[in-house]
C-alpha positions in Angstrom: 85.5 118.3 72.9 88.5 116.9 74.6 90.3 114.8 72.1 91.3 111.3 73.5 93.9 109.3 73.2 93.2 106.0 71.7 96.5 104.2 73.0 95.6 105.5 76.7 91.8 104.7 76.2 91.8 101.4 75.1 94.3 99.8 76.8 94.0 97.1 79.1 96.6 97.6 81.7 97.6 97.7 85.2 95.5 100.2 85.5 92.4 98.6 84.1 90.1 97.2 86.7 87.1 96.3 85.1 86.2 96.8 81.8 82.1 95.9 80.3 81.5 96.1 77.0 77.8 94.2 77.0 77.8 92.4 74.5 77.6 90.0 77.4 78.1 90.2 81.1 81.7 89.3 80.9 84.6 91.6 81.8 87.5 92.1 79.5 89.8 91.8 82.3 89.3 88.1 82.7 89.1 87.8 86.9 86.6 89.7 86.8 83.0 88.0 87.2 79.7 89.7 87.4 76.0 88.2 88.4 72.8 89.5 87.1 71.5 90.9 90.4 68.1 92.8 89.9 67.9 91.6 86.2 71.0 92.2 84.8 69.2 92.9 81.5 71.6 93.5 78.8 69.4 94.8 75.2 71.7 95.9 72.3 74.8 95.7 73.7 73.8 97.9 77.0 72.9 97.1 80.4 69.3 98.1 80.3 67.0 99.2 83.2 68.9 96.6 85.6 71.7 96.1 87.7 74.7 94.0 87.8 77.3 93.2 91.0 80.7 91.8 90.6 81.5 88.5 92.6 85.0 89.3 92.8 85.6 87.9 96.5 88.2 90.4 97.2 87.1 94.2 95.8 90.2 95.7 97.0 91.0 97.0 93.2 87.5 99.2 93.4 89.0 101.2 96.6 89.4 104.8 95.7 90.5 105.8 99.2 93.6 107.4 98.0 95.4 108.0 94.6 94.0 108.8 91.0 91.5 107.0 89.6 88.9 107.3 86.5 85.8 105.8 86.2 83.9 106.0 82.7 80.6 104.7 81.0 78.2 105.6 78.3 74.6 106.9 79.9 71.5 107.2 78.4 69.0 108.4 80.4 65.3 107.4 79.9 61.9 108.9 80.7 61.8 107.2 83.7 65.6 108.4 85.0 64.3 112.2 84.3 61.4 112.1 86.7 63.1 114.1 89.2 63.7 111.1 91.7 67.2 110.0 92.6 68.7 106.9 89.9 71.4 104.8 91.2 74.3 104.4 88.4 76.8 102.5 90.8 77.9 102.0 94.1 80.3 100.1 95.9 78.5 98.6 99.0 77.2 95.6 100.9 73.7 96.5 100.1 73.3 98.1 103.0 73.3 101.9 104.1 75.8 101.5 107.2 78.2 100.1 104.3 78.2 102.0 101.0 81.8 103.9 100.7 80.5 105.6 97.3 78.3 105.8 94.8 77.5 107.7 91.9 73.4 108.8 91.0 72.0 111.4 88.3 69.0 113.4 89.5 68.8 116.6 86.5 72.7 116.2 87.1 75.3 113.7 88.0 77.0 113.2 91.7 79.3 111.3 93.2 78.6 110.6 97.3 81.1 109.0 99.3 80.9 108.7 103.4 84.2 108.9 105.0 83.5 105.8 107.4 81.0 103.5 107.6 77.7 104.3 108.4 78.9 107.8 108.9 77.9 111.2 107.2 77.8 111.7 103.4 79.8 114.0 101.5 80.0 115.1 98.1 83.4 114.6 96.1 81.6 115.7 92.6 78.5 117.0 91.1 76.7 119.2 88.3 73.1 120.7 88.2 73.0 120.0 84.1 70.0 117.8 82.9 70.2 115.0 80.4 68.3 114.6 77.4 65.8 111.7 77.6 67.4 109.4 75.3 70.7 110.5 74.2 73.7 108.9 74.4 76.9 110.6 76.8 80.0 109.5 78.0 80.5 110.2 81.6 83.7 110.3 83.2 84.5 110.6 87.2 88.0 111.1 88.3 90.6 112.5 90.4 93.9 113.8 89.2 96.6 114.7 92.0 94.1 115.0 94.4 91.6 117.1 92.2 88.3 115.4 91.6 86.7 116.4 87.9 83.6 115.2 86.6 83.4 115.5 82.5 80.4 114.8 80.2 81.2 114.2 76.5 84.8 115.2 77.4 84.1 118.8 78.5 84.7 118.8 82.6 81.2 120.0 84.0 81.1 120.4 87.8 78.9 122.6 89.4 81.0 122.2 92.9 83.7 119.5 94.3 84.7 118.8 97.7 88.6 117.4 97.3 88.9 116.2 101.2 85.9 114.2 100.7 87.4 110.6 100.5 85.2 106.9 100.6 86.5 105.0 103.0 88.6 101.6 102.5 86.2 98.0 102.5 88.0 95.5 100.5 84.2 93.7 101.3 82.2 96.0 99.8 80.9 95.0 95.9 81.0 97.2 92.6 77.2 97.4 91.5 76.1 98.9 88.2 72.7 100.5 87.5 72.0 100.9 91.1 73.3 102.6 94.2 72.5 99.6 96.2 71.4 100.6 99.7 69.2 97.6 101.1 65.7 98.9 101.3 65.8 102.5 100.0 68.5 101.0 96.9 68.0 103.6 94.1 67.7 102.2 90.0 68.8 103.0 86.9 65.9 102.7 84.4 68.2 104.2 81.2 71.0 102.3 80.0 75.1 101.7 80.5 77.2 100.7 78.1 81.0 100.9 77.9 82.0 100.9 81.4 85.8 100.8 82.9 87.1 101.4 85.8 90.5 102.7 85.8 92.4 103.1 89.3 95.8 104.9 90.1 95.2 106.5 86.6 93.4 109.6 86.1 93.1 108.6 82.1 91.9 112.4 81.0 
């Protein structure tokens, strides 16, 4: 297991873009303020089978058009997230389809999808084929490093395949979501938990 250091990890920095905890719904970095869309259900200090969207007006720190970036969270997948069916962990969006720049599901393995304009194709920066166990904590972590996107579970990377070129486009109006790639009227849900999220851009933290 990679070994982590503490000084890098829990720092709140420049870096440091949003940072949940869930003991409530607010952000350690202070500007930050989230709504409970769909629920927003927090049970035992995780964000349980509901979503969450940030109110920020401008979203221009959750851009990952260019540069390093790292985003992190603790998933525990439940019966329900292991039917097969595509679960929605996050997605930065309008709610809509035409405007989603990325978004990150778990389906027997995790992927990041990110459409290089809006309303255009999808492409795949990240993914892995490796199923969760119902019910057991891990610690997820999408990044890229120089260029190089790496997808790690419980600090080991675990990719299956990357696509480096494949890049989200830039809309400062889009909104962060959590426990759901929110896509209007095919929106996918998380029905596990997420606890510990942060969002780290023009750092690649591991």
């Amino acid at each position: 297991m990679m070994l982590i250091n503490p000084f890098v990890y829990n720092s709140i920095d420049e870096y440091t873009k949003s940072w949940m905890l869930f003991s409530t719904l607010d952000d350690l970095v202070v500007d930050n303020t989230w709504s409970t869309w769909s629920g927003g259900t927090l049970t035992g200090g995780k964000l349980v089978g509901s979503s969450t969207q940030n109110t920020l007006a401008d979203q221009s720190r959750f851009n990952i058009n260019t540069g390093d970036f790292t985003i992190e969270f603790d998933y525990t997948p439940d019966a329900t997230d292991n039917n097969g069916s595509n679960h929605g962990l996050l997605s930065f969006s309008q709610d809509s389809l035409a405007s989603i720049s990325y978004f990150i599901r778990y389906n027997a393995g995790l992927m990041m999808v990110s459409y290089p304009s809006a309303g255009g194709s999808a492409e795949i920066p990240v993914y892995n084929t490796t199923a969760m166990t119902t019910g057991q904590e891990y610690h997820v972590v999408f990044q890229r490093k120089a260029g190089v996107y790496d997808l790690l579970v419980d600090g080991v990377s675990n990719v299956t395949a990357r696509n480096n070129s494949a890049l989200p486009f830039n809309d400062a109006a889009n909104d962060l979501y959590l426990g759901a790639c929110a896509i209007g009227g095919f929106s996918e849900y998380m029905s596990g938990s997420i606890d510990n999220f942060k969002f780290s851009n023009g750092v690649a933290r591991y």
